[in-house]
C-alpha positions in Angstrom: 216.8 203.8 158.9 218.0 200.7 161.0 221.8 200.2 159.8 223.9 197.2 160.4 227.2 199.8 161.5 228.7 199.7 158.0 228.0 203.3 156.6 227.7 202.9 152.6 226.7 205.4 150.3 222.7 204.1 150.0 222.6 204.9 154.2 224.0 208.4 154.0 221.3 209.2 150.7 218.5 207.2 153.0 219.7 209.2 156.4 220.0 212.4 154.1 216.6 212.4 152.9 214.7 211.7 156.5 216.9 214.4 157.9 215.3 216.9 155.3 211.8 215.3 155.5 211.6 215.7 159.2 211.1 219.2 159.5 207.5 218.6 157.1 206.6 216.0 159.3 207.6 218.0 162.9 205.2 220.7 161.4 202.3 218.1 162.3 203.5 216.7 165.3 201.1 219.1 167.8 198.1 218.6 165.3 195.2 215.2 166.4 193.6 213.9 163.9 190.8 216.4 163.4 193.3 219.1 163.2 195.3 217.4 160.6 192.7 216.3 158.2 192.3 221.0 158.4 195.7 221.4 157.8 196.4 219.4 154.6 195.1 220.3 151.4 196.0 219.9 147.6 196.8 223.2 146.2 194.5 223.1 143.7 194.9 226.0 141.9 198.1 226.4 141.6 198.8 222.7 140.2 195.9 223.8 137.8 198.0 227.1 136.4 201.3 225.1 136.6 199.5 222.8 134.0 198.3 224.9 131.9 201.2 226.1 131.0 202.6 223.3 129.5 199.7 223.1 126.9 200.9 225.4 124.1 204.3 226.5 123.0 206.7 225.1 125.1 210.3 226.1 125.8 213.7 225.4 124.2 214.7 223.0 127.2 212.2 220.7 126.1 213.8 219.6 122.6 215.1 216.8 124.5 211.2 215.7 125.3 210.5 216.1 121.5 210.3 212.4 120.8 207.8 212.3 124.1 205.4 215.1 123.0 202.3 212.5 123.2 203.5 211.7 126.9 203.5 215.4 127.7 200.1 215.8 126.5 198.7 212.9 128.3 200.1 214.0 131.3 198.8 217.4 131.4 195.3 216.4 130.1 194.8 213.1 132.8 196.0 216.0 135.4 193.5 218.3 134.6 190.7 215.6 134.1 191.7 213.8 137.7 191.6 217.7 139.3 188.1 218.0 137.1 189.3 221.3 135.3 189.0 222.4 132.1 191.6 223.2 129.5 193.2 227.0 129.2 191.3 229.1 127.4 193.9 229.5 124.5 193.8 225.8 123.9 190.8 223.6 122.9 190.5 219.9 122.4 190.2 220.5 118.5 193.8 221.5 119.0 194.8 219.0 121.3 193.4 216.2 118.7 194.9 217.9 115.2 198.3 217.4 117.1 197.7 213.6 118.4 196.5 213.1 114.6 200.0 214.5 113.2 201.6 211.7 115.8 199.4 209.2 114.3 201.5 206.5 111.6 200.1 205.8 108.4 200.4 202.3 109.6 199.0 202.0 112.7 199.9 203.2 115.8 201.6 206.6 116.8 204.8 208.1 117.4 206.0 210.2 120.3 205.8 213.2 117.5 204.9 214.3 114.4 206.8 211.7 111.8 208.2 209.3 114.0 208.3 205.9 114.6 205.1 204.3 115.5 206.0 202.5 119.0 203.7 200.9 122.0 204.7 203.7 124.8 203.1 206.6 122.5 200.6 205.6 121.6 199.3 204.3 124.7 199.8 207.9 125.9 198.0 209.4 122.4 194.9 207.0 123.2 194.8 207.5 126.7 194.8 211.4 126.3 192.0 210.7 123.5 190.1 208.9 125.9 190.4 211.6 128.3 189.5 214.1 125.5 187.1 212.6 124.3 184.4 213.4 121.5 185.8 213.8 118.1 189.3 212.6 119.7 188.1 209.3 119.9 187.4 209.1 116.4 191.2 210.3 115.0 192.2 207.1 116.1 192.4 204.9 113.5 191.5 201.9 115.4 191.9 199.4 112.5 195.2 200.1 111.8 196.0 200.3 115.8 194.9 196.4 115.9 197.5 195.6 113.5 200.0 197.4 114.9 199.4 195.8 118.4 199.5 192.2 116.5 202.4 193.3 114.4 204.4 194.0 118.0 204.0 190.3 119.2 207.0 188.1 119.9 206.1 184.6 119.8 206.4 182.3 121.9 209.0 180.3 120.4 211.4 183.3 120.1 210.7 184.6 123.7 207.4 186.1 124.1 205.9 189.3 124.8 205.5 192.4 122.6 208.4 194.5 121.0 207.5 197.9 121.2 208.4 199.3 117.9 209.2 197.0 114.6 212.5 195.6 115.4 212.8 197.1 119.1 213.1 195.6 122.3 210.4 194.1 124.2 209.8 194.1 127.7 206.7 194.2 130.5 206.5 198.3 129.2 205.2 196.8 125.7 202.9 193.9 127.1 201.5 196.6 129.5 200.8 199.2 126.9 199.6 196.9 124.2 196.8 195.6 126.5 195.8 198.5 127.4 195.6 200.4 123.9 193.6 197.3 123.2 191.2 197.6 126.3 190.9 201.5 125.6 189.9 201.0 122.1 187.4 198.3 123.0 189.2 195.1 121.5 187.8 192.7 123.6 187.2 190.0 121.5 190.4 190.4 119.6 192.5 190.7 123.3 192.5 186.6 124.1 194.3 186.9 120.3 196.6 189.1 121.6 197.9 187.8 124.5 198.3 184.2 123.6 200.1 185.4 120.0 202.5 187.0 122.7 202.9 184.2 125.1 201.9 186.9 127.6 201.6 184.8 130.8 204.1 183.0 130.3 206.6 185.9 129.6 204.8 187.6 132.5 205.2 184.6 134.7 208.9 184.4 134.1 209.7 188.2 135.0 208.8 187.7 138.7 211.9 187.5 140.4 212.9 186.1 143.8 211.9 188.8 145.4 208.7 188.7 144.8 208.4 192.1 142.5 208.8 191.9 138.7 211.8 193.2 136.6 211.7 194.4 133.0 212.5 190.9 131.4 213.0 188.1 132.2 216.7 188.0 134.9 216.4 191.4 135.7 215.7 193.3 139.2 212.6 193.9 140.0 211.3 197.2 139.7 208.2 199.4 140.5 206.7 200.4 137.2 207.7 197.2 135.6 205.8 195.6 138.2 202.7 197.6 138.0 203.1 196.6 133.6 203.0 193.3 134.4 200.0 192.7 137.1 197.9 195.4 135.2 199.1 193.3 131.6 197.5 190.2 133.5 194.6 191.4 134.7 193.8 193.6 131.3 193.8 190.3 129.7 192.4 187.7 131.7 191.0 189.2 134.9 191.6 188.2 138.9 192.0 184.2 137.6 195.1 184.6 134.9 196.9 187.1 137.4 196.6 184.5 140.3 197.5 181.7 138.5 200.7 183.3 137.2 202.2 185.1 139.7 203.7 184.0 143.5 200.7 187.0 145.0 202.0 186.5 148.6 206.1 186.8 147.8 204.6 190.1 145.6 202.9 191.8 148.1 205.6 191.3 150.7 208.0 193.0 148.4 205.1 195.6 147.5 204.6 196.4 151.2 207.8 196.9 152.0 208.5 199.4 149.4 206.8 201.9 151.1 209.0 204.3 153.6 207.5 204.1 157.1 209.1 207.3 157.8 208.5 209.0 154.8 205.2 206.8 153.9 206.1 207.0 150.1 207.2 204.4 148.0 210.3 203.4 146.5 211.0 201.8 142.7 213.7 199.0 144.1 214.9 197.5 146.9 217.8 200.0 148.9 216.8 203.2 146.8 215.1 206.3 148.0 211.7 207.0 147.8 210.2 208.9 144.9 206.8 210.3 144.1 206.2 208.5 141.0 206.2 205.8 142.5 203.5 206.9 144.2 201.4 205.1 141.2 203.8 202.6 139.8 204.3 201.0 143.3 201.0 202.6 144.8 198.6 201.4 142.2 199.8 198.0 142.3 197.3 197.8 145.4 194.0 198.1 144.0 194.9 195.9 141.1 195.7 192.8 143.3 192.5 194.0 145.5 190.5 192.4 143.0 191.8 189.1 144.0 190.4 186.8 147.2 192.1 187.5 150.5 193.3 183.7 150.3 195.2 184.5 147.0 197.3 187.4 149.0 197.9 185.0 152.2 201.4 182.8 152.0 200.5 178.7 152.5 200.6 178.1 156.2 203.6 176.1 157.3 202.7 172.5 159.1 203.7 172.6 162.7 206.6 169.7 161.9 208.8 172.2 159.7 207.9 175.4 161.4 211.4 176.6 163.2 211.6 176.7 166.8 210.1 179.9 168.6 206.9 181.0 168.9 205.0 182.1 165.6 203.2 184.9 164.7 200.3 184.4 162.3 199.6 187.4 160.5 196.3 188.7 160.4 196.4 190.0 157.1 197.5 190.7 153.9 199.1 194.0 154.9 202.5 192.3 156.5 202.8 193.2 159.6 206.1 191.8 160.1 207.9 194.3 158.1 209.6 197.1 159.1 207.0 199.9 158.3 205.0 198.1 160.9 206.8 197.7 164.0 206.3 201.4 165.4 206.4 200.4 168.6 209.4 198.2 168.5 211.3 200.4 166.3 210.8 203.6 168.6 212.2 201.5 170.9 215.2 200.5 169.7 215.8 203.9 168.5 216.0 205.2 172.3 218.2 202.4 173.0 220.5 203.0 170.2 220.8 207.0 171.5 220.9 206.6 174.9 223.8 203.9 174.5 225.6 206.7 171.9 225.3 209.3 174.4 226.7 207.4 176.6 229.6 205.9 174.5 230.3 209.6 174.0 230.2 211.1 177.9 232.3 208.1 178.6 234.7 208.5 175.8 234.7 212.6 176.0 235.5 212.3 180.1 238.2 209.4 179.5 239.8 211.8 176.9 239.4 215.3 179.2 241.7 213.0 181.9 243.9 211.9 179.5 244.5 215.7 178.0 245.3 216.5 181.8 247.1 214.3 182.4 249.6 215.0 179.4 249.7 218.5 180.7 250.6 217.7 183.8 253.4 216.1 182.8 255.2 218.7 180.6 255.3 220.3 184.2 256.8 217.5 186.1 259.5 214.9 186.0 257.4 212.9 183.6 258.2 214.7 180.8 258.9 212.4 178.5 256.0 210.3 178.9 253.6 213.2 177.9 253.9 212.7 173.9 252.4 209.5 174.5 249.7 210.7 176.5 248.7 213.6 173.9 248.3 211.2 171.5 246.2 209.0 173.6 244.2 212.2 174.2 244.0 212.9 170.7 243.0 209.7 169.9 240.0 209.3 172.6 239.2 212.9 171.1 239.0 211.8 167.5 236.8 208.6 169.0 234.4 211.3 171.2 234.0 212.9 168.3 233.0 210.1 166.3 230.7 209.0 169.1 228.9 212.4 169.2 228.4 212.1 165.2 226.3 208.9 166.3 224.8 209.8 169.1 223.1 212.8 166.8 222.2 210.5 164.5 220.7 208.0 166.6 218.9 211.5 168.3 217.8 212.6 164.5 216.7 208.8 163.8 214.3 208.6 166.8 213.1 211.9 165.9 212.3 210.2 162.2 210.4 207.5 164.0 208.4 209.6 166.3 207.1 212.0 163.9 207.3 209.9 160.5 204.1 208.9 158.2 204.0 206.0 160.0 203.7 207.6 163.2 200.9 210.5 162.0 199.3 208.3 160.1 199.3 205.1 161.6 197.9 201.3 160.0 194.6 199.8 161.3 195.9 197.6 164.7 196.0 193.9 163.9 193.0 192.6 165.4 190.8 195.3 163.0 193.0 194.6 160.3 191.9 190.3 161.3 187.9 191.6 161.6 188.1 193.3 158.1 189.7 190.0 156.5 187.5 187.9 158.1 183.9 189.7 156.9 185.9 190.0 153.6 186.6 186.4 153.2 183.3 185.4 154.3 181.3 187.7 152.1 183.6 186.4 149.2 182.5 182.7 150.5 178.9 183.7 150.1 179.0 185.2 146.8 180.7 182.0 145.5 178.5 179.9 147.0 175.3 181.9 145.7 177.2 181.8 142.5 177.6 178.0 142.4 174.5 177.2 143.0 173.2 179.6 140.5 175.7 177.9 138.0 173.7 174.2 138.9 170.4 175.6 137.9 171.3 177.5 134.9 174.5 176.5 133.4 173.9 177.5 129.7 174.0 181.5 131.6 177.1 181.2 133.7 179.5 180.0 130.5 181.6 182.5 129.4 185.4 182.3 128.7 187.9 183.3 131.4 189.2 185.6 129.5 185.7 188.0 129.1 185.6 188.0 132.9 187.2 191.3 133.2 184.8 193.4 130.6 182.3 191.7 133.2 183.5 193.0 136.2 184.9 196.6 135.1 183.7 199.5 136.6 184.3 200.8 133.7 181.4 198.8 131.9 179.3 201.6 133.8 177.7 199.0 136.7 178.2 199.4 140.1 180.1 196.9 141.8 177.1 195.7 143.8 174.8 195.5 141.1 177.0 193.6 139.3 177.7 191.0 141.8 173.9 191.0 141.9 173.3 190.0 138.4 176.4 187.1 138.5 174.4 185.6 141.5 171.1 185.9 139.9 168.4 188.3 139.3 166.4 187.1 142.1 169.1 186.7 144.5 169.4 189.7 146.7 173.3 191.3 146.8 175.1 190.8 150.2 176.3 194.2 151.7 179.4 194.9 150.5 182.1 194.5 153.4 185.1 196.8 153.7 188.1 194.9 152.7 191.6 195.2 154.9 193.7 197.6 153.4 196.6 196.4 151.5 199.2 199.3 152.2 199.3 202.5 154.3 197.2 204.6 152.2 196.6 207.6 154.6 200.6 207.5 155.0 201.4 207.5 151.2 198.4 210.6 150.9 200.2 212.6 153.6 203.2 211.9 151.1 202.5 213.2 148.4 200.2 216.4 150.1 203.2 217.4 152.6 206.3 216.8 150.7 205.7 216.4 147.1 203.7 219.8 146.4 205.0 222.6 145.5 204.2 226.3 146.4 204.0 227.9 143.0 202.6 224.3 141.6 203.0 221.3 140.9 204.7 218.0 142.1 208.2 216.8 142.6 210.4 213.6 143.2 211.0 214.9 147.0 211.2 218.0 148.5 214.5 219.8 146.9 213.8 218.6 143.5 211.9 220.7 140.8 208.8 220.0 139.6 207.8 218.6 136.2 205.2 217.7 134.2 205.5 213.5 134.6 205.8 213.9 138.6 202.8 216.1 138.8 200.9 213.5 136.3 202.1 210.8 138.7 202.4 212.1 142.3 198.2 212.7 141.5 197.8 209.3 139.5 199.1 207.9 143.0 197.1 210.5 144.9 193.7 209.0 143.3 194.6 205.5 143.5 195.3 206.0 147.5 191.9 207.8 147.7 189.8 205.3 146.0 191.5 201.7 147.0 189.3 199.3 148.6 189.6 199.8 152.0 191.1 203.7 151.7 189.8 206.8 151.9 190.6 210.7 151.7 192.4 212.3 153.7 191.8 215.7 154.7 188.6 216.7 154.6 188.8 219.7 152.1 186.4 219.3 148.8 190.2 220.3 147.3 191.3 216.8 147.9 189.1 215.2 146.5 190.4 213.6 142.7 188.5 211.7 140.1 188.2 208.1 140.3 190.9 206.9 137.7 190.2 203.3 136.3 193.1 201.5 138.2 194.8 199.7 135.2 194.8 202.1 132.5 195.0 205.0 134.7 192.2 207.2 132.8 189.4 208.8 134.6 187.1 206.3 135.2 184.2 207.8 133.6 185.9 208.6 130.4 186.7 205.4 130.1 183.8 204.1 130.1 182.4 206.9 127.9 185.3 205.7 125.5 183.8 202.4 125.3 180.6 202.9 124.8 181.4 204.7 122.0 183.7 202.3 120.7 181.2 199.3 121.3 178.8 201.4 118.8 181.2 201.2 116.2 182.9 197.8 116.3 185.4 196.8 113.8 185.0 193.8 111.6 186.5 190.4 112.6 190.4 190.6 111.6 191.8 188.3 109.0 193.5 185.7 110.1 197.5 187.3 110.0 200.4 186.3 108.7 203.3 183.6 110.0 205.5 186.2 111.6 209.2 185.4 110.1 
């Protein structure tokens, strides 16, 4: 990391942890491209036996989890499905589902165990692992009840907004996120408009961005990474690409998005000045492919008029990926590394030679007729010493920092160059100017078709509605109209970086994932560190990295982080059995 020459505690954690990554990343350094895609692979396997053994009887240390038992099963079961394995052979879904039923409230809702409290972060982890279960799991859930639960958790307005998420708790973006989703799982489309406007949602939403540019838990706080990811996937979950444009500052996001991501380490952080952490692999990581959705003009900041620009020339950007932050300036900032070590090194021959004189210099004169001048000299010796020293502490440093920035993620994995990254948002815009066009002139011929509230335009465009994207971009233009070739869109973050992440530091020999290297592994990481693995894979604009079939992870459905396929299995299902219109409710007290 660049410092400012004031050590604080945040830059000896930051220089702490790129000491210890760099030996992971010097491992690569020999290895092209070809080489390296050979070299990393997921261990499959043993992730697979490290999850299987949570699913059963689990150990005394984990009383402390006991009122997140419907988290631990959603982790292991979205792991599994994402590495397409079964379940252990000891443990069948039947079993899996009799315990998320003895979670479920009598009232709606489920707790995080058996005779709790019914509140929104369990039981968007029972639904999701029914989802993922599927078959007969789908139909424990008492969706009936689960509506009125999700309506009984909305603030109004008038006394703040958003969703509490128990009766009588607090409420924050981790409720509006959860809520949205439980509703989209279950297939409450009509009855999520209801929702979010009982909660004041986009408003609440709106007022949680903070000034810099990510979202905190409420309204005033700092903004953090999974709060952030609640509150764009809570947008989009209830009004598609037009509600989350229209109520969040999308360019001040991404800029604070983009430059969460370690360019040495190429993971991603949760706040501003704290280390990176594989978690956040998805909560910062699958904030990408959410704001994806929206038109490169919505990620662009408004161009400043040439009368208030500042002095100095001005570089436009050539995409949404900012290349004016620090994870982007390789070049410059191995640069400025040399300079910084070659001017320690030399502050410390300079200071080590002028102290080796002065330490003569005092010895000589214990032997002459200057006697009692050499106690002043020693301690001028000492004193240039105890500087050398110090000097040589930098100078390693600065010779450990340019190491960092020769062989970080950044450096392995480099971005696209600017002018590709310019190409790509150029054939993106102009596809996304042809489609509109084709679709407004549909709209002139027929415009009793093209009506439709905003807030159904998601359940439209979902891949998890079981069209593909192109066919469905088809059918909005018209039937006759014949679907543009779909144009690779600029990516949005370093995605190979944040997969050589997770493959090279987060695993695990004996399985599963971790925080960093020299944490232990657990159950959420693991779930997480492959949630963000996925999402990297399957972004617009990404791909995989490493060319081993072991690599390869189901596609999850970015908002409610499911398998894609199950979701839409879920739905289906759902859509067969939908539940009568609800009675008008109550005026909440």
């Amino acid at each position: 990391m660049f410092e400012d020459g004031l050590s604080t505690t945040t830059s000896k954690a930051q220089n702490a942890l790129e000491k210890k990554v760099l030996p992971f990343y010097q491992e690569l350094e020999p290895l092209d491209a070809e080489e390296l895609n050979e070299f990393l692979e997921l261990q499959r396997d043993s992730h697979i036996a490290y999850i299987h053994s949570g699913l059963g009887q689990l150990s005394s240390g984990f009383a402390v989890l006991d009122a997140s038992r419907t988290w631990i099963v959603y982790w292991l079961v979205h792991s599994l499905a994402l590495l397409g394995a079964p379940l252990p052979r000891d443990i069948t879904a039947e079993d899996l589902t009799a315990f998320l039923a003895s979670c479920q409230h009598e009232e709606g809702g489920f707790g995080g165990g058996p005779m709790q409290l019914a509140h929104l972060a369990p039981t968007y982890a029972a639904v999701a692992a029914a989802v993922t279960l599927g078959g007969r799991a789908l139909s424990m859930v008492d969706r009936a009840k689960a509506r009125e639960f999700l309506f009984r958790m909305c603030i109004p307005p008038e006394r703040g907004g958003g969703f509490s998420v128990h009766d009588g708790g607090e409420g924050d973006l981790r409720a509006c996120y959860t809520a949205m989703a439980v509703a989209h799982m279950l297939g409450m489309d009509d009855d999520k408009p209801a929702l979010a406007a009982t909660a004041g949602l986009a408003d609440y939403v709106r007022r949680c961005q903070t000034y810099e540019g990510g979202l905190g838990g409420e309204p005033g706080n700092e903004a953090h990474g999974g709060y952030t990811f609640c509150g764009v996937a809570a947008l989009l979950l209830a009004g598609g690409p037009p509600l989350l444009a229209s109520c969040l500052d999308m360019p001040r996001l991404l800029h604070w998005l983009v430059h969460r991501q370690g360019s040495m380490e190429g993971g991603f952080n949760g706040r501003t000045n704290k280390l990176v952490d594989g978690c956040y692999s998805f909560w910062q990581g699958g904030v990408f492919p959410l704001i994806a959705s929206l038109p490169q003009a919505a990620l662009q900041p408004p161009r400043v008029p040439a009368s208030s620009a500042p002095a100095g020339e001005l570089e436009v950007l050539a995409g949404p990926m900012v290349a004016s932050s620090p994870p982007f300036e390789l070049v410059r900032a191995r640069g400025r590394a040399e300079e910084e070590m070659q001017a320690r090194l030399h502050e410390y021959e300079s200071l080590r030679g002028k102290a080796l004189a002065a330490s003569e210099a005092a010895d000589g004169a214990l032997r002459g007729a200057a006697a009692r001048h050499s106690s002043a000299r020693a301690a001028e010796a000492r004193q240039l010493l105890d500087r050398a020293a110090a000097a040589h502490e930098a100078a390693e440093l600065a010779t450990t920092h340019l190491a960092c920035v020769s062989v970080s993620a950044f450096a392995i994995c480099p971005p696209p160059e600017q002018d590709i990254l310019q190409q790509l948002a150029d054939a993106q815009a102009a596809a996304q100017a042809a489609v509109a066009a084709q679709g407004q002139a549909v709209q002139g011929q027929a415009p009793a078709e093209q009506g439709g509230d905003l807030q159904q335009q998601p359940q439209q465009q979902a891949p998890a509605e079981g069209a593909a994207p192109a066919a469905q971009g088809a059918d909005a233009a018209g039937a006759g109209a014949a679907a543009a070739p779909p144009q690779p869109p600029p990516p949005l973050c370093n995605y190979d970086a944040l997969q050589l992440w997770i493959l090279k530091c987060c695993q695990a020999s004996k399985g599963g994932l971790r925080d960093k290297p020299g944490k232990p592994v657990d159950f959420y990481h693991t779930a997480y560190c492959l949630s963000g693995l996925a999402a990297a894979q399957h972004a617009p604009g990404a791909g995989v990295l490493g060319s081993r079939p072991a690599n390869q992870l189901a596609r999850p459905d970015p908002a409610c982080n499911v398998v894609d396929e199950k979701l839409a299995a879920a739905r289906v299902a759902f859509a067969a059995k939908p539940l009568p219109p609800r009675a008008e409710a109550m005026t909440l007290g």
